[in-house]
N, C-alpha and C positions, 0 to 999 in steps of 0.2 A: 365286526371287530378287526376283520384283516385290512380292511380299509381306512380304520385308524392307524393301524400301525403303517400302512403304506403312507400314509400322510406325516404323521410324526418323523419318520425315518425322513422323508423328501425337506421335513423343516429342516432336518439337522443337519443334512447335506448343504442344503444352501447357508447354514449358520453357519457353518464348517469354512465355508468358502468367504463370509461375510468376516468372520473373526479373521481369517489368515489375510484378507484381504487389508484390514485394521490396523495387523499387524506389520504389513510391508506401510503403510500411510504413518507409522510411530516413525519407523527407520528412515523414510524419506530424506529428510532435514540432514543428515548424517552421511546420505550419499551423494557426490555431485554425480550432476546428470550427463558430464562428459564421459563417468564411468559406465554410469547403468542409468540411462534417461527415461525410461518405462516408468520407474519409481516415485519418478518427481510427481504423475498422475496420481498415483495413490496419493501421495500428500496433497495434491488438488482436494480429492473428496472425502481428504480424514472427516468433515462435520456429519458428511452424510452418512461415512461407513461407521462412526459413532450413533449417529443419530439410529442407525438399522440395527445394531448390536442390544440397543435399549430396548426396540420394539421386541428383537429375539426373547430377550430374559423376560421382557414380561409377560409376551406370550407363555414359557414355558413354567414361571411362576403361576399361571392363571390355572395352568392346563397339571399340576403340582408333578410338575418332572424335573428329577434330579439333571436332568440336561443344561436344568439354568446356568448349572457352575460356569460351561462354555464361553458363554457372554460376559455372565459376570467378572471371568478370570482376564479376559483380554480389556473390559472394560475396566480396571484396576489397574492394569499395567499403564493404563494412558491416562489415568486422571489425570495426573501434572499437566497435560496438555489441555483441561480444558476451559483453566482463566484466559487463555489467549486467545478463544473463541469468543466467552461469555463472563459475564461479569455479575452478580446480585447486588452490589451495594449500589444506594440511592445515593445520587449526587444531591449537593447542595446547593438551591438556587443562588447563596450571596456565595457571591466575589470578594476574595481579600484584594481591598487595596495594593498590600506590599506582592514583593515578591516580582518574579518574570513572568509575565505573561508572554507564549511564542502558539505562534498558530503557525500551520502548515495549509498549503493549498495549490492542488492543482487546477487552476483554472480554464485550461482547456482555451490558449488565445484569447481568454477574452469573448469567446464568443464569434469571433473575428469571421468565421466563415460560414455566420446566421445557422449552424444546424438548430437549434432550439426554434429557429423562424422567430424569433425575436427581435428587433434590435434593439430593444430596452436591456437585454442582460447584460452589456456592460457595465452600464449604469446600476442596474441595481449590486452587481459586484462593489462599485465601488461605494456603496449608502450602507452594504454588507461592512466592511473593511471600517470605512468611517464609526460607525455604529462600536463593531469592537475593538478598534485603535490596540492591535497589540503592539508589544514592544518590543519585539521581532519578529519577522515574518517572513518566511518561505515559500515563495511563489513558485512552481512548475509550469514550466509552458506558456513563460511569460511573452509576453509581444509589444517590442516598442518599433513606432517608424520615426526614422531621420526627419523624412518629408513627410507631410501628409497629403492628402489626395484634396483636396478642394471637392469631389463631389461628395465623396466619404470619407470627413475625418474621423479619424480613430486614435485619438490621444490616447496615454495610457500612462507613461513612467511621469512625464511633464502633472498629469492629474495626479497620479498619487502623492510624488514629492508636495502638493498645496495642499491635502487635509492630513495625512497620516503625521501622527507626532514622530513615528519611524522616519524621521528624512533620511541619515543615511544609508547606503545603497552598494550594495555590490552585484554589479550583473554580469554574469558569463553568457556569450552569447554558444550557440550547440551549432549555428547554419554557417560555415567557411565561407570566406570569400573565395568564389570563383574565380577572379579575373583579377589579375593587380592594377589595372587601370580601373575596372570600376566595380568599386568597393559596394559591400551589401548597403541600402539603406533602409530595409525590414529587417528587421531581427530576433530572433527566438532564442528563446533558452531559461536560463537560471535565475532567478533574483533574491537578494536575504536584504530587507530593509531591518533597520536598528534605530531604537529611541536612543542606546549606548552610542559611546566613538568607536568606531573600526578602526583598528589598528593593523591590520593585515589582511591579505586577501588572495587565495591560491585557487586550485584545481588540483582533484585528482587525476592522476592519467591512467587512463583505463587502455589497457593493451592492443585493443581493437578501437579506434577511431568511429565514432558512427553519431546519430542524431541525441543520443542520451549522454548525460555527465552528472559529476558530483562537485560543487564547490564549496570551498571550507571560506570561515570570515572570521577572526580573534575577533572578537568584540569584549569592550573592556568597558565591566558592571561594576561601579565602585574600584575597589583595589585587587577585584577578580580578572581573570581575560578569561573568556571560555570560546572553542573552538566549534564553529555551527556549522556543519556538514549540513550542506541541501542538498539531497539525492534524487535523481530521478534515474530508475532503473528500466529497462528496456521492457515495449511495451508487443504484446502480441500480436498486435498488428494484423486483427481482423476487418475485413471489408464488406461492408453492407450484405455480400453475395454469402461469406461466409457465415452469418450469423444467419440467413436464412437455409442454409443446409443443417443447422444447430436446431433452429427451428423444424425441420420436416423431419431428423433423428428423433425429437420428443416425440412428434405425432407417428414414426414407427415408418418412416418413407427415407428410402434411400437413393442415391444418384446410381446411375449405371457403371459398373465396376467399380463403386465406392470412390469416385474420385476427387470429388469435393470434400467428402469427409474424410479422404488422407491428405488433403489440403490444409484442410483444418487442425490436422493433428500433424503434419509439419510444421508449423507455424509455429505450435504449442511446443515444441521440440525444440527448434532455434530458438524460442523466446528462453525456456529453462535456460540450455547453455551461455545464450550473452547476456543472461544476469548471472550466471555463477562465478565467469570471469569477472565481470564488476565490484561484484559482491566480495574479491578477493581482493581487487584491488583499494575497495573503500577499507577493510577490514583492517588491510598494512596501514595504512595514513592514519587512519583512528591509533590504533598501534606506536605511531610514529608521532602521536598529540606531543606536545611539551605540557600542555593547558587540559584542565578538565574538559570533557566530550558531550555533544548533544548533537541528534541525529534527529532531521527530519526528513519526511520527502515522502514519494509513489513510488516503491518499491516494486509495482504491478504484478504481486505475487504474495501468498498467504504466511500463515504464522508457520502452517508444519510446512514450509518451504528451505531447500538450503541455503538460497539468498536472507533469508532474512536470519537464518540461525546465526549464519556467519560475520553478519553484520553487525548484529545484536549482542554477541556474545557474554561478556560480563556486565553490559549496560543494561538497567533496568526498562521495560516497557513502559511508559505512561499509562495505555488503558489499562494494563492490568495493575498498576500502581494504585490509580485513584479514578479508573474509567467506571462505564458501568453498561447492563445492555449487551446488544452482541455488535457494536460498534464497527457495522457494516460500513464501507469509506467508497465504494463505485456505486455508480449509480446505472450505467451504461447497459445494453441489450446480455449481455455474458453474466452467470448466473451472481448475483453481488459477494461479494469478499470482503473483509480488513485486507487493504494494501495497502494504504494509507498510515507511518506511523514514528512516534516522536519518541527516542532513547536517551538514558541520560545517563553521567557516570555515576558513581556511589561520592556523595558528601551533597549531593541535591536530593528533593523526597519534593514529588507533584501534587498538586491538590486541583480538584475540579475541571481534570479529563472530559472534552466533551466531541463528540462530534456531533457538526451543529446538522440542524435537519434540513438547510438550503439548499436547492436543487438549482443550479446556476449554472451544474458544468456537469460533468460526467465523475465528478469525485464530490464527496461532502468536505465542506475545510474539517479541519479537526485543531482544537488549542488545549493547552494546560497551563496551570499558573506552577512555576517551578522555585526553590526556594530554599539556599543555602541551608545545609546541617552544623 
């Protein structure tokens, strides 16, 4: 009997620790991590410190101890947060004709530096794109060259402009020219193609200068103009070596004086902070719309994140508008997440959220059909 109780008491302790931990992963969103950057981790694992809190209660429902309240009580505090996890309702296979269709997609170059060992996957990107012809579209991590290489051409802006009904095109490139005699001819960055006319075309300025940006494009649908922010938010910037220290933490192995794994969790530290600056400075220009707002892009950070809180603000989310699923958006070695995602102002309502299930790049595209109120 004493040993029930030593067991019982050991659950509650760790429930104890499981619920408070829940609880710092609710508040995350709410603190930037220039303040208090420890927190922004709990809001990494709010699914999981949810997912543990469920296992508590039912345990203690099984075992009929009034202890369940614990769980229960902290797990009620958070519901609201759990459509932007997961979703119940079943999509609709048909497509409405009307309406806007916009997809979002980080492509990862094209492929460009064969990680997949493929060199079919650009191609099949673009038989992907051809296939769903949306009617704007948000490229991340686009790559076009000036020249091409005669042994390795790698067309990319030149092919899409010839099947997409989106011809036109707004590209920011993210890679400076170094040298004022000789100008970049690769180029990276941002691209918003449009079946609409473009009538305008900016950049957010993000306080800090580095490889990530946001550019806006008025595109003008009928006698609307709506402003399409393409985001790409700063990414963690782990390396092969790093995810294999990720890898030997699961299996219970650790480096000599922990140095890889506080490598790994610097990284995670500078990645919060230069999206919270970002995220500040997209939040002002949304702010500063004259024109209704739509938001897409790789945010490379979660829902209970304060990049995304901040950015999202009074915009509606797509998947939890009309998404469904737990609309996982990386695909890559780092444990999968929604980072991937499409906001919209109030007088538009989404229908037919999807993220598709192609595996092409280290992110799934994701579209919705959007659709004046």
């Amino acid at each position: 009997m004493k040993k029930f109780k030593f067991i019982h008491r050991l659950l509650f302790l760790l429930n104890i620790l499981a619920s408070a931990a829940l609880l710092l992963s609710y508040v995350a969103p709410y603190v930037r991590p220039s303040d208090f950057w420890p927190i922004a981790f709990f809001g990494l694992a709010l699914p999981y410190l949810f997912a543990l809190n469920v296992l508590f209660l039912i345990a203690w429902i099984l075992l009929a101890n009034i202890r369940f309240l614990l769980p229960l009580i902290f797990l009620i505090l958070g519901y609201k947060l759990v459509p932007s996890f997961i979703q119940m309702r079943l999509n609709s296979a048909v497509e409405s004709e009307e309406g806007i269709k916009l997809m979002s997609f980080n492509v990862r170059v094209f492929d460009l530096y064969l990680w997949t060992k493929e060199r079919t996957t650009r191609n099949k990107i673009f038989d992907f794109l051809n296939e769903e012809q949306p009617d704007i579209l948000c490229i991340q991590e686009f790559y076009h060259a000036e020249i091409q290489n005669p042994r390795y051409p790698f067309e990319t802006l030149d092919t899409l402009v010839k099947f997409l009904k989106a011809k036109n095109y707004h590209f920011h490139a993210t890679n400076p020219q170094r040298l004022p005699n000789k100008p970049n001819k690769n180029h990276y960055g941002l691209i918003t193609f449009s079946k609409y006319p473009i009538v305008e075309k900016g950049v957010v300025n993000f306080q800090v200068k580095d490889d990530n940006a946001c550019s806006y494009t008025d595109i003008k649908v009928g006698t609307k103009i709506y402003r399409v922010f393409n985001a790409h938010l700063a990414s963690i910037r782990l390396n092969k070596y790093d995810y294999k220290a990720l890898q030997k933490v699961n299996e219970n192995q650790y480096s000599e004086d922990f140095k890889k794994e506080k490598l790994v969790l610097s990284k995670l530290k500078k990645g919060f902070m230069r999206r919270e600056s970002q995220a500040d400075s997209i939040q002002k220009s949304i702010a500063e719309s004259p024109y209704p707002v739509i938001v897409a892009g790789d945010f490379n950070d979660t829902p209970s994140s304060y990049a995304y809180k901040k950015i999202k603000g009074d915009l509606k989310d797509a998947f939890i508008e009309s998404g469904s699923g737990l609309g996982l958006t990386y695909i890559g070695e780092f444990p999968s997440f929604r980072i991937d995602y499409i906001f919209y102002n109030e007088g538009l309502r989404s229908e037919n959220y999807q993220t598709h299930p192609e595996k092409l790049s280290d992110h799934h595209p994701i579209s919705v059909k959007l659709f004046p109120e």
